[in-house]
N, CA, C and O atoms as CSV, one atom per row, in Angstrom:
chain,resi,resn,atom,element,x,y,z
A,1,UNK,N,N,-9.571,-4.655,9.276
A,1,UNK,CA,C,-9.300,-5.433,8.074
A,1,UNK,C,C,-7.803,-5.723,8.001
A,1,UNK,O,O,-6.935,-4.996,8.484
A,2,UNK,N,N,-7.577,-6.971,7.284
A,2,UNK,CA,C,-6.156,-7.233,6.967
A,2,UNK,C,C,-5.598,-7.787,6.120
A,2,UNK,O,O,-6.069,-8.712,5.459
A,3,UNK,N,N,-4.315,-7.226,5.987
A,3,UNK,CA,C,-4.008,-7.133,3.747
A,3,UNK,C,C,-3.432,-8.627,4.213
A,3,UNK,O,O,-3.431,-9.075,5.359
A,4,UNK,N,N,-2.786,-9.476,2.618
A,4,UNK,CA,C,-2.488,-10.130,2.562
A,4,UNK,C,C,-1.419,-9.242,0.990
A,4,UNK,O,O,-1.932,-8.523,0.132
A,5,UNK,N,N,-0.312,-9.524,1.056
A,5,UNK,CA,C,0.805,-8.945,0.159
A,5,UNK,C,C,1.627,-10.006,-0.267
A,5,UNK,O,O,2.087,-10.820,0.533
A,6,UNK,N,N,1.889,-10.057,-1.758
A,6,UNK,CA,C,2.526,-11.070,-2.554
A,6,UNK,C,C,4.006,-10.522,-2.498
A,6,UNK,O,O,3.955,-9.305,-2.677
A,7,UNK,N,N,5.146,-10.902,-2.340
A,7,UNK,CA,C,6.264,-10.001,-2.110
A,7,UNK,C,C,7.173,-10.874,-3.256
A,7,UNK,O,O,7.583,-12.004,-2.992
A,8,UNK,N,N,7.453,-10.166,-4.646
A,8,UNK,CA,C,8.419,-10.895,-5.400
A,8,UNK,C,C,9.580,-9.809,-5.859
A,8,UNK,O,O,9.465,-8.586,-5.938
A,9,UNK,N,N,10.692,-10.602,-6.128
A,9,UNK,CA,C,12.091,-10.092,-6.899
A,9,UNK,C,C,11.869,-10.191,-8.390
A,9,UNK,O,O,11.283,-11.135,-8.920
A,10,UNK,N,N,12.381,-9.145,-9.037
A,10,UNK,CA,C,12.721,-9.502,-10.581
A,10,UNK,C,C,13.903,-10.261,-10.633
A,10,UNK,O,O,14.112,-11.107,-11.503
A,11,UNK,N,N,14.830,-9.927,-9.554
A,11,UNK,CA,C,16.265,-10.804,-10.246
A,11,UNK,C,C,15.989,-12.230,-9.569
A,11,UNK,O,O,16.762,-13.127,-9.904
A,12,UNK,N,N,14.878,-12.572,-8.565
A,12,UNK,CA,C,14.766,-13.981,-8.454
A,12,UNK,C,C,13.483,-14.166,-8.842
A,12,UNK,O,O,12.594,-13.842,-8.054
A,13,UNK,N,N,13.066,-14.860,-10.448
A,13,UNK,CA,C,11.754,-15.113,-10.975
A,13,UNK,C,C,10.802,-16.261,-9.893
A,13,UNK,O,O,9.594,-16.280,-9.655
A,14,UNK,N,N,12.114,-17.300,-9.312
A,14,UNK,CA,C,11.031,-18.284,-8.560
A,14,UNK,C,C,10.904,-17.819,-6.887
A,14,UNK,O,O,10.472,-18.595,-6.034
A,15,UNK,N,N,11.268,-16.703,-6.649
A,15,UNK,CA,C,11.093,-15.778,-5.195
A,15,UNK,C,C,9.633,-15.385,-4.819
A,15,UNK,O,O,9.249,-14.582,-5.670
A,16,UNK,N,N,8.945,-15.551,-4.166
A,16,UNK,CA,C,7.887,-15.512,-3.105
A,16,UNK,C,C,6.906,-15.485,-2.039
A,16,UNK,O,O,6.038,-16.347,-1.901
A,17,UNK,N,N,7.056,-14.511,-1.313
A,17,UNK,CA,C,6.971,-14.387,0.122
A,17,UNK,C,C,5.380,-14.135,-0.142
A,17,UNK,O,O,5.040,-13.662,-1.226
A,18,UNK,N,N,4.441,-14.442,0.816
A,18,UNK,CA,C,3.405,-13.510,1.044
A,18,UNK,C,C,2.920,-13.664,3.093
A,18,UNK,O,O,2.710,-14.486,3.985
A,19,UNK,N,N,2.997,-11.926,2.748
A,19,UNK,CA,C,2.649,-11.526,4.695
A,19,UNK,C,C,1.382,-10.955,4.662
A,19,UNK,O,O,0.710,-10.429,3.774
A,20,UNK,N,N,1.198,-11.212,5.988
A,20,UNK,CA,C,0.009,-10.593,6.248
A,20,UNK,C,C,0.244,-9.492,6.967
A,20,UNK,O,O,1.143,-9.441,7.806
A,21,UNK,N,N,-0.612,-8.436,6.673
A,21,UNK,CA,C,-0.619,-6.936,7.690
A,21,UNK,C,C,-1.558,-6.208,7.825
A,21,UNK,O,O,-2.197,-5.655,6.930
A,22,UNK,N,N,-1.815,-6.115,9.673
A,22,UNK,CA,C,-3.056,-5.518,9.759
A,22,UNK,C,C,-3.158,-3.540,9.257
A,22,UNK,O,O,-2.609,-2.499,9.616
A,23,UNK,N,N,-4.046,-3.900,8.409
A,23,UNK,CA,C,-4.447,-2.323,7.993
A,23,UNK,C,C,-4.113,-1.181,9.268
A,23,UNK,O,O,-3.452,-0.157,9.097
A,24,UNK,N,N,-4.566,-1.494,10.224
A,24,UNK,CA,C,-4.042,-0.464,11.317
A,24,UNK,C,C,-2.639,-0.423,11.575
A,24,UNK,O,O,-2.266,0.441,12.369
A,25,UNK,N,N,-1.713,-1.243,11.027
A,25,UNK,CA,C,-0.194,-1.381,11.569
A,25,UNK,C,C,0.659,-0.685,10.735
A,25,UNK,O,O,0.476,-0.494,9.533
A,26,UNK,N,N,1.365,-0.402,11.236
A,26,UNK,CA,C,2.421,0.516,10.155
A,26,UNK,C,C,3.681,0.378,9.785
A,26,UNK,O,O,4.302,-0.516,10.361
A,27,UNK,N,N,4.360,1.140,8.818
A,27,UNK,CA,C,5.231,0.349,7.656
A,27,UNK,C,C,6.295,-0.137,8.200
A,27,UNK,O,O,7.000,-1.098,7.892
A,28,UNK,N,N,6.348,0.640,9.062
A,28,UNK,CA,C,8.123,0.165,10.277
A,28,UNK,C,C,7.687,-1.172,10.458
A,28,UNK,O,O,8.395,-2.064,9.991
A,29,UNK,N,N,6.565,-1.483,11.100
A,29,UNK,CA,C,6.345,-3.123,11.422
A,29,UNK,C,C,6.679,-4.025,10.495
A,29,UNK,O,O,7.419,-4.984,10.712
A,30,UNK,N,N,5.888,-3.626,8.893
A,30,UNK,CA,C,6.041,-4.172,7.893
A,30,UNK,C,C,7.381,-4.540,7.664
A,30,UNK,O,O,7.698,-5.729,7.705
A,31,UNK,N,N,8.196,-3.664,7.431
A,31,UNK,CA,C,9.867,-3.448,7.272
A,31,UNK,C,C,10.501,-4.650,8.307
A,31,UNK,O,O,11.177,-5.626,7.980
A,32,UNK,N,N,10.086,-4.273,9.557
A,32,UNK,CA,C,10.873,-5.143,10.488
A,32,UNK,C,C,10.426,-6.825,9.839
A,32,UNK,O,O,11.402,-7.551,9.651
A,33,UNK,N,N,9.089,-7.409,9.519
A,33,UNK,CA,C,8.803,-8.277,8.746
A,33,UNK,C,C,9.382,-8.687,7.865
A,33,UNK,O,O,9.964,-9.770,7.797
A,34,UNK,N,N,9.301,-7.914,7.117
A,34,UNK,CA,C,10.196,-8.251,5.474
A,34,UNK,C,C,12.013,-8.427,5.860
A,34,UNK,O,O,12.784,-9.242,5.352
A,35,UNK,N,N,12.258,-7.612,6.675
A,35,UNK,CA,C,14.005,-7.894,7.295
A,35,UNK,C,C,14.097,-9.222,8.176
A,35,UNK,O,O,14.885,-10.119,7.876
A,36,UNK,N,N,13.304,-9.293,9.208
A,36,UNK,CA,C,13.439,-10.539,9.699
A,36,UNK,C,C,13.194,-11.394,9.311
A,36,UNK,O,O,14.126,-12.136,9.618
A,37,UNK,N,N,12.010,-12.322,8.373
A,37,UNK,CA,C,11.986,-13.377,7.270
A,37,UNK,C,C,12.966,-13.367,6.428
A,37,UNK,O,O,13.584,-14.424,6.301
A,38,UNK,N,N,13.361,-12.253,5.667
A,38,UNK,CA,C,14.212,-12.536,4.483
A,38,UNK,C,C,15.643,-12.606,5.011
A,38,UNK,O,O,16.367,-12.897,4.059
A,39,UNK,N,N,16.299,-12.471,6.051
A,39,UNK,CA,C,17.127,-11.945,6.783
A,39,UNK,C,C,18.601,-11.343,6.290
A,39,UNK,O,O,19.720,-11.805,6.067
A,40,UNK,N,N,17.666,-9.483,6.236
A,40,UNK,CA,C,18.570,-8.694,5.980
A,40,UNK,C,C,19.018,-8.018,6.886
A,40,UNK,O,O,18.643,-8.218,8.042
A,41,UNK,N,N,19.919,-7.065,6.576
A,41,UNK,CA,C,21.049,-6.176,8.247
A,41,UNK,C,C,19.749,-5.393,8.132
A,41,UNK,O,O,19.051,-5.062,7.174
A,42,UNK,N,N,19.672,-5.220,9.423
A,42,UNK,CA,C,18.669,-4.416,9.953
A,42,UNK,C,C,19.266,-2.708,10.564
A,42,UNK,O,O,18.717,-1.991,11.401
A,43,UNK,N,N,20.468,-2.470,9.839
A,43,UNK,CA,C,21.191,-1.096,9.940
A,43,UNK,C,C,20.976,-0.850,8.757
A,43,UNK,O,O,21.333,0.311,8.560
A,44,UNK,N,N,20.383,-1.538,7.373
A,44,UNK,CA,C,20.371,-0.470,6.314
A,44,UNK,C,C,19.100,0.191,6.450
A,44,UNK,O,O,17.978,-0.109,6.858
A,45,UNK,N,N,19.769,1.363,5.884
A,45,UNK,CA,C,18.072,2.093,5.192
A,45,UNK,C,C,16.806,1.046,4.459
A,45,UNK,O,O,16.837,-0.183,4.390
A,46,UNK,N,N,16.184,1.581,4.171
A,46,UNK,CA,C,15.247,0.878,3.215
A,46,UNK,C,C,13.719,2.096,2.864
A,46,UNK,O,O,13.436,2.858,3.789
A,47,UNK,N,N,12.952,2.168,1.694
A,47,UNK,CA,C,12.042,2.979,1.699
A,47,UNK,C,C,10.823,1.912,1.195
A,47,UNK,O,O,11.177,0.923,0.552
A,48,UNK,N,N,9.817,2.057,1.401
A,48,UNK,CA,C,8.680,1.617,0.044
A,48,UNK,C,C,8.233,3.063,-0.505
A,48,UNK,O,O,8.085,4.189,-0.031
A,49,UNK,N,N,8.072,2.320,-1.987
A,49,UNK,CA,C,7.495,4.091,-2.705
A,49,UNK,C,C,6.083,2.971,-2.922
A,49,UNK,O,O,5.979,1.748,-3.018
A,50,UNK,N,N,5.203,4.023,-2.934
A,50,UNK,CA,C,3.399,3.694,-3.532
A,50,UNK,C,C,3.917,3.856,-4.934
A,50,UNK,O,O,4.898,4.595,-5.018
A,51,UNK,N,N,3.346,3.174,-6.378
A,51,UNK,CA,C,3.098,2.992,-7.702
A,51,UNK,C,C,1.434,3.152,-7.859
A,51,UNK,O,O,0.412,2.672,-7.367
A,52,UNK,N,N,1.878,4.256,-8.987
A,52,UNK,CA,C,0.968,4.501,-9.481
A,52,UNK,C,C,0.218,3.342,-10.574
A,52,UNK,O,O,1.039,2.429,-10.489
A,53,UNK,N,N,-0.657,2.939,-11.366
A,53,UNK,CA,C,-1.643,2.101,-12.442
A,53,UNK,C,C,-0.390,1.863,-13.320
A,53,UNK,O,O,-0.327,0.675,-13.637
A,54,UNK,N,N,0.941,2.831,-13.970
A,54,UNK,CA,C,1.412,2.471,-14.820
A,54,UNK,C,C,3.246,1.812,-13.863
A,54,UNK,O,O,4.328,1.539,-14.383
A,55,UNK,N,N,2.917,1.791,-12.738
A,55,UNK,CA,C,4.541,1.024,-11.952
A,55,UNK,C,C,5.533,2.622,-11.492
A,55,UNK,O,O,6.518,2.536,-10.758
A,56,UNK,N,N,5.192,3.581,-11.899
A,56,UNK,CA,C,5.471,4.746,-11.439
A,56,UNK,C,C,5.500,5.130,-10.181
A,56,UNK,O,O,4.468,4.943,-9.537
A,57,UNK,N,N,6.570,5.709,-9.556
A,57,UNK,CA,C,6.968,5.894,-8.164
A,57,UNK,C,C,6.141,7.529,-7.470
A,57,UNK,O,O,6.638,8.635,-7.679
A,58,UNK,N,N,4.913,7.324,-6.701
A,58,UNK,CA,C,4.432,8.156,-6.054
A,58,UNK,C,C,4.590,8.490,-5.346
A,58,UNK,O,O,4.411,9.708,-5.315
A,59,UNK,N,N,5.090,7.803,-4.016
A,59,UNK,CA,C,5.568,8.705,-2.826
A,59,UNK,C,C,6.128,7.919,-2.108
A,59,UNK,O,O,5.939,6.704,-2.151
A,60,UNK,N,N,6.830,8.450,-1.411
A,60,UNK,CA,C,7.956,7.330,-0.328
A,60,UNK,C,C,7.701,7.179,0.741
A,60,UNK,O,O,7.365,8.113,1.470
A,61,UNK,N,N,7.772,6.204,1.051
A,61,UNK,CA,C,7.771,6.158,2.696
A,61,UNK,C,C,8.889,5.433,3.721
A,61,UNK,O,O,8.759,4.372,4.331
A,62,UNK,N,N,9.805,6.175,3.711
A,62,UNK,CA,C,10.827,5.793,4.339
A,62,UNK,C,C,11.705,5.432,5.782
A,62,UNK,O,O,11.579,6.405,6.525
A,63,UNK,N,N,12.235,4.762,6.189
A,63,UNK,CA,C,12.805,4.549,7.483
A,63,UNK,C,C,12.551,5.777,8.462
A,63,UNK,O,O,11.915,5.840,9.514
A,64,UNK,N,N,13.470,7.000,7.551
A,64,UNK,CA,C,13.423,8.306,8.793
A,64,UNK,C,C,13.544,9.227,7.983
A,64,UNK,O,O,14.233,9.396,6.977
A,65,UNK,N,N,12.723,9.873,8.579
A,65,UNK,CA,C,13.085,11.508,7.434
A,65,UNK,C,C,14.023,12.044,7.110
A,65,UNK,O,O,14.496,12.749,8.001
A,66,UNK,N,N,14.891,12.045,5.608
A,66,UNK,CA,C,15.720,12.319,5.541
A,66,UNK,C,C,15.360,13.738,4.286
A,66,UNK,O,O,16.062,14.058,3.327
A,67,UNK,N,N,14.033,14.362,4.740
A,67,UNK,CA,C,13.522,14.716,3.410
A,67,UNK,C,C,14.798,16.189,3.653
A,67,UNK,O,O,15.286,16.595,4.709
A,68,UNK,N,N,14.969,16.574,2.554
A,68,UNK,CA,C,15.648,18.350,2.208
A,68,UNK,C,C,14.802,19.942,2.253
A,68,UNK,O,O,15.257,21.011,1.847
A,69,UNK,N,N,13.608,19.720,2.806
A,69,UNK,CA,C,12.713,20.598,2.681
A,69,UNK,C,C,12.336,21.317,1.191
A,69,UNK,O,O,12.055,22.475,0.883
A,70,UNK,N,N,12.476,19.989,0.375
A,70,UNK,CA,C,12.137,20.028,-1.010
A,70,UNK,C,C,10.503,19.870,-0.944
A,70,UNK,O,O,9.867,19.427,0.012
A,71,UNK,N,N,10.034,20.292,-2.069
A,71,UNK,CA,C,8.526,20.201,-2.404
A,71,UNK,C,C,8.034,18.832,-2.216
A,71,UNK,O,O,6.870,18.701,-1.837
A,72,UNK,N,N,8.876,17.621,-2.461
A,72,UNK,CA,C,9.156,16.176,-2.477
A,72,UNK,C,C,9.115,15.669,-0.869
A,72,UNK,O,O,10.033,15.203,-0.194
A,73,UNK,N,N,7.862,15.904,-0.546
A,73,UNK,CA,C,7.063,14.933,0.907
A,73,UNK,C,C,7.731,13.419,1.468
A,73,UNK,O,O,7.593,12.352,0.869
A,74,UNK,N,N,8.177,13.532,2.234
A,74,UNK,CA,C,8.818,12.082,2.377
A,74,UNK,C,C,7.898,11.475,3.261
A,74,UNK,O,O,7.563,12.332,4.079
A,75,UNK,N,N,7.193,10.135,3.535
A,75,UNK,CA,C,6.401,10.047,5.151
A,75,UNK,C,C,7.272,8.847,5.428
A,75,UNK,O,O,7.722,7.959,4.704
A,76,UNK,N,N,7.372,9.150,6.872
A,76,UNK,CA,C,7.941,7.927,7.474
A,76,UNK,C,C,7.461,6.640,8.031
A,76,UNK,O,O,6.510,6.742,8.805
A,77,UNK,N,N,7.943,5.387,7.788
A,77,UNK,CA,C,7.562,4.607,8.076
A,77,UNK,C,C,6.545,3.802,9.585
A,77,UNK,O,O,5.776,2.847,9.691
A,78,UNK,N,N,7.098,4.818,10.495
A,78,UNK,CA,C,6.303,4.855,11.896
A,78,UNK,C,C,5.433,5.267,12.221
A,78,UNK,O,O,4.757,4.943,13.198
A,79,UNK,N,N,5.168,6.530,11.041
A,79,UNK,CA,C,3.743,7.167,11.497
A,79,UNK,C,C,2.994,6.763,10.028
A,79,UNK,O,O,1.941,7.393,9.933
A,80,UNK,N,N,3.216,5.987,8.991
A,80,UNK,CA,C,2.323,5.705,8.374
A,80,UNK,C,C,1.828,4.337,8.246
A,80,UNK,O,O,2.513,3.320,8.133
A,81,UNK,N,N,0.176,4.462,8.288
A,81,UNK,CA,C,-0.530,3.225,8.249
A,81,UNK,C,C,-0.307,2.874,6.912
A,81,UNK,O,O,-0.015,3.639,5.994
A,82,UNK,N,N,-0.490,1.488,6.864
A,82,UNK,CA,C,-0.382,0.114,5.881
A,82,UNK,C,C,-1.721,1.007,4.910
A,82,UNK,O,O,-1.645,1.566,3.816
A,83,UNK,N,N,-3.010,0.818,5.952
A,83,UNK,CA,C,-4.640,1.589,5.342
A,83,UNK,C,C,-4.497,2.798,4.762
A,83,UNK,O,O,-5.106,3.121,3.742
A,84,UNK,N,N,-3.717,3.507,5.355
A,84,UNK,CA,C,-3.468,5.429,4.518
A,84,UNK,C,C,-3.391,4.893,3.217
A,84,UNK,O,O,-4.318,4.987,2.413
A,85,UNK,N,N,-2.144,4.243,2.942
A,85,UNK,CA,C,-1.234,4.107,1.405
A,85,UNK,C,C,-2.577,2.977,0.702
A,85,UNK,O,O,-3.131,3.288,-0.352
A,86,UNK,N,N,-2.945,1.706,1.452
A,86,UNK,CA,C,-3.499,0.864,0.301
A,86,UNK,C,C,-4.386,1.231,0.104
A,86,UNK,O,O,-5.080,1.527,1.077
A,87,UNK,N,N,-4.973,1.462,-1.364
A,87,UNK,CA,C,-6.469,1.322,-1.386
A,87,UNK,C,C,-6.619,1.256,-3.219
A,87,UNK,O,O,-5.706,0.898,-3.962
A,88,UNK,N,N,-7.907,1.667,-3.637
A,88,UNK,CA,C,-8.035,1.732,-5.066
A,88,UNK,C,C,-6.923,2.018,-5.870
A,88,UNK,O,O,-6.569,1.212,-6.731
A,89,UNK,N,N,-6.395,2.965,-5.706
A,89,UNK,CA,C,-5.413,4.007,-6.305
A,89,UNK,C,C,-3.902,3.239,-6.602
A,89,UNK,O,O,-3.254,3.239,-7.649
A,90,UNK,N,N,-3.548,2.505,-5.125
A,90,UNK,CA,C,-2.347,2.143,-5.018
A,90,UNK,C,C,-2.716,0.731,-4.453
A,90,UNK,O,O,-3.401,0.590,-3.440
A,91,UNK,N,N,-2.196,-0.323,-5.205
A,91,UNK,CA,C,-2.542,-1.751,-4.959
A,91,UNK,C,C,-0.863,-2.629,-5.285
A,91,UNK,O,O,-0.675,-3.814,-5.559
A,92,UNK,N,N,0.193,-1.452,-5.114
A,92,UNK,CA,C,1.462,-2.019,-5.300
A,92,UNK,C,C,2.667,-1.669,-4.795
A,92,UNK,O,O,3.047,-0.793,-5.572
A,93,UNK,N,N,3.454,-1.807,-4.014
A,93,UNK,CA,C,4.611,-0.874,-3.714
A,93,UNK,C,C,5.717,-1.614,-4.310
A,93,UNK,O,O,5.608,-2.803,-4.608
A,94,UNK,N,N,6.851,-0.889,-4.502
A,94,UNK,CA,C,7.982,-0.950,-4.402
A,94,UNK,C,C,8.994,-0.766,-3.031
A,94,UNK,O,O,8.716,0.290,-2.463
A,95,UNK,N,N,9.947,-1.420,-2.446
A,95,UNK,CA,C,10.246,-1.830,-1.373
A,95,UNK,C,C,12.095,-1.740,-2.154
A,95,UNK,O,O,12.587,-2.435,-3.043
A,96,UNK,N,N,12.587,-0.809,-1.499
A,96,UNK,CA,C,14.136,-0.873,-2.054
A,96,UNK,C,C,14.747,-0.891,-0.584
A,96,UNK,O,O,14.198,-0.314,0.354
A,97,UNK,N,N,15.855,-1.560,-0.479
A,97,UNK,CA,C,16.308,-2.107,0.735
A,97,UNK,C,C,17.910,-1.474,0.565
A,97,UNK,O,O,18.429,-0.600,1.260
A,98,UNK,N,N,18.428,-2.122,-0.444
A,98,UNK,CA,C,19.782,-1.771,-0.510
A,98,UNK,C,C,20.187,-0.244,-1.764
A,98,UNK,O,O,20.540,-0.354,-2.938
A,99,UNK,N,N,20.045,0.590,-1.253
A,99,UNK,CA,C,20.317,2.128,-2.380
A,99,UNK,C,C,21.132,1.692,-3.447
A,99,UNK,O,O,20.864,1.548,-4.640
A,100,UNK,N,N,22.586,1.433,-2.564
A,100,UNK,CA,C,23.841,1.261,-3.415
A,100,UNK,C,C,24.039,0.301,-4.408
A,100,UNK,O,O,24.893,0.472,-5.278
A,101,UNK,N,N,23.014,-1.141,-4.342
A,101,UNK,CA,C,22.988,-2.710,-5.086
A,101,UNK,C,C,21.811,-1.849,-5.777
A,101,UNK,O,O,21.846,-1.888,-7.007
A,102,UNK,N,N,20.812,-1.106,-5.228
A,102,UNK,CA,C,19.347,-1.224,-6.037
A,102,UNK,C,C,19.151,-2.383,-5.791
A,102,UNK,O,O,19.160,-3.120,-6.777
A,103,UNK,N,N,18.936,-2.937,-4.635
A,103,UNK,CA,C,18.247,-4.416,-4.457
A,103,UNK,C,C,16.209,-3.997,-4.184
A,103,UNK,O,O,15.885,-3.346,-3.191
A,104,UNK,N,N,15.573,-4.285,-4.776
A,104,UNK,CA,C,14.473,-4.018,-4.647
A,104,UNK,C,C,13.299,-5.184,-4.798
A,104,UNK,O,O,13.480,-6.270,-5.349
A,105,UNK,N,N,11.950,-4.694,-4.143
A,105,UNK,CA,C,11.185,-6.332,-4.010
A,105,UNK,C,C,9.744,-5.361,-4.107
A,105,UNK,O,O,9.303,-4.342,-3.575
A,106,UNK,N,N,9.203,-6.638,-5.422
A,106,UNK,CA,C,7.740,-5.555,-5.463
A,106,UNK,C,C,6.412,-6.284,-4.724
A,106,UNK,O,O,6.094,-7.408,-5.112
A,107,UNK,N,N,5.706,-5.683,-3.742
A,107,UNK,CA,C,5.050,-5.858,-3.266
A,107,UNK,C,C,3.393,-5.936,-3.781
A,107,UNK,O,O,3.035,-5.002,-4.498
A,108,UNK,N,N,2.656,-6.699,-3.545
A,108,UNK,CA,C,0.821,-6.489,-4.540
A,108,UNK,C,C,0.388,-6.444,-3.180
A,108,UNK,O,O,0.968,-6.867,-2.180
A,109,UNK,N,N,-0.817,-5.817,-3.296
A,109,UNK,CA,C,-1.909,-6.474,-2.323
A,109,UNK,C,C,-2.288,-7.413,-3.247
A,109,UNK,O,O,-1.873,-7.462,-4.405
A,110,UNK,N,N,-3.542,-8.599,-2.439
A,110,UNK,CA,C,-3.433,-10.163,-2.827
A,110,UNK,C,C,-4.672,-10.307,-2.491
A,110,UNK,O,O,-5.352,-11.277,-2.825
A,111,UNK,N,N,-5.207,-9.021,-1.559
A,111,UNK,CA,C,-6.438,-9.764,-1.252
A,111,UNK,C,C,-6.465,-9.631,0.532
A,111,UNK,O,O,-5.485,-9.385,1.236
A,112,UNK,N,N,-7.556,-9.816,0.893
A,112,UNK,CA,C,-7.980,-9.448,2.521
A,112,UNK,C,C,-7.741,-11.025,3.385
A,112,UNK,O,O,-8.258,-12.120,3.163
A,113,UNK,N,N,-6.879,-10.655,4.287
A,113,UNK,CA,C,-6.543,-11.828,4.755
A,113,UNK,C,C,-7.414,-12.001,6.480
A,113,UNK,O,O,-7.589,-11.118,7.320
A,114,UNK,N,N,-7.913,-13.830,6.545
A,114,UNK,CA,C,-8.721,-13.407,7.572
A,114,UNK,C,C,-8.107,-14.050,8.561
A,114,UNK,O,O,-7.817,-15.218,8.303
A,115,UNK,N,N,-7.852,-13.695,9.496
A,115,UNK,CA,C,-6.658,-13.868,10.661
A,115,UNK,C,C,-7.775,-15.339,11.411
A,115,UNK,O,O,-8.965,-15.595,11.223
A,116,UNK,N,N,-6.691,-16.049,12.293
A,116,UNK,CA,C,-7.342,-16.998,13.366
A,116,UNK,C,C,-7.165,-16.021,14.504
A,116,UNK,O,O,-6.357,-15.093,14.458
A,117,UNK,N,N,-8.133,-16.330,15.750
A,117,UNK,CA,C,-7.717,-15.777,17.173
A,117,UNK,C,C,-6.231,-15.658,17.592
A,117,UNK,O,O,-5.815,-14.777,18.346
A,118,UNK,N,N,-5.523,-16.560,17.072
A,118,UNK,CA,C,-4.252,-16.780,17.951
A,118,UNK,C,C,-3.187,-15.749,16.901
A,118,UNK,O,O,-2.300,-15.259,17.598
A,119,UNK,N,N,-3.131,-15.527,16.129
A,119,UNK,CA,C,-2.444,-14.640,14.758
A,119,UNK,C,C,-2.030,-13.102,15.525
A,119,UNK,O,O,-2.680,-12.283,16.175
A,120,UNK,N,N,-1.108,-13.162,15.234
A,120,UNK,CA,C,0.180,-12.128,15.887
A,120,UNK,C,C,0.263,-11.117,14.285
A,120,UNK,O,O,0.870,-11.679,13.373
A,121,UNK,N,N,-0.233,-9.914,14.023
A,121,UNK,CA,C,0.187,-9.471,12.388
A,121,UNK,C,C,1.506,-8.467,13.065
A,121,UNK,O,O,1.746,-8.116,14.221
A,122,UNK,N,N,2.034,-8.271,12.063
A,122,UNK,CA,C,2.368,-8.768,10.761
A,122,UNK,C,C,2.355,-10.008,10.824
A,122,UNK,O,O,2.201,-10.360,11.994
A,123,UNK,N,N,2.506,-11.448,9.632
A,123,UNK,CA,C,2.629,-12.691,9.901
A,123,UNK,C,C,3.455,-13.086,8.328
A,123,UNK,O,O,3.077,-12.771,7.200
A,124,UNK,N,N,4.482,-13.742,8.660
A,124,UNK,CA,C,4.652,-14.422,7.161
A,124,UNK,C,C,3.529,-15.762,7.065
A,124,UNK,O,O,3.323,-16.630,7.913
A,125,UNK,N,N,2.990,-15.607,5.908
A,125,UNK,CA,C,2.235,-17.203,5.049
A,125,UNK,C,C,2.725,-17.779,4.772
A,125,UNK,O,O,2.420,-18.918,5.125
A,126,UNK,N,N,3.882,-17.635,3.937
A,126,UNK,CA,C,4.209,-18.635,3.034
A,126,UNK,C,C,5.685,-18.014,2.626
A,126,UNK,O,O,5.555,-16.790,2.610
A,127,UNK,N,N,6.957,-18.365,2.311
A,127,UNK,CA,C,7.698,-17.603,1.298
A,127,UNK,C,C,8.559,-19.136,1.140
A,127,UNK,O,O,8.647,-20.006,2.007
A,128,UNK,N,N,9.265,-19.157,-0.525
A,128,UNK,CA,C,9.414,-19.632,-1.601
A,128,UNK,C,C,10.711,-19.227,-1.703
A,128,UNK,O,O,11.363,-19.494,-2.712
């Protein structure tokens, strides 16, 4: 199966990307996606956190483990599938790119996207 993700900014209201990503692929791919379309330095950090029903930050999944051997689970972006994180529960991420700006981009699922033969995922659709 394969997601289809609405990707918008609050500080740009008319901003709109939407990619496609196969459920088996994982977030590093995603990341490299979202950096190469939007074209950001590809030396910063960046995390997505899963949101909970009320926009609440559940768990991170970040570039590289930078966890402290705190109770606070970090997973990294290479070993986690797109399919682990989406499902009922979590139908939204948050995507922070720049720590120091707080530049951040909220992500939906959109819906199951159905690929042609020739379709390379990740894929940008469309962005605005």
């Amino acid at each position: 199966m394969n997601y289809r993700f609405e990707i918008s900014s609050e500080d740009y209201p008319d901003f709109k990307c939407e990619i496609a990503v196969g459920r088996d692929q994982n977030f590093l791919m995603f990341h490299e996606t979202i950096v190469d379309v939007l074209g950001y330095d590809s030396t910063q950090l960046a995390s997505f956190f899963t949101l909970d029903a009320t926009g609440e930050r559940v768990k991170e999944i970040a570039l590289m483990d930078m966890s402290d051997g705190s109770e606070y689970a970090v997973l990294v972006m290479d070993q986690t599938l797109i399919g682990d994180a989406i499902n009922s529960k979590c139908l939204e991420l948050e995507y922070v790119y720049d720590f120091f700006e707080n530049r951040s981009l909220r992500i939906e699922y959109a819906g199951e996207y159905i690929a042609d033969s020739g379709d390379v995922l990740p894929k940008l659709i469309s962005c605005t």
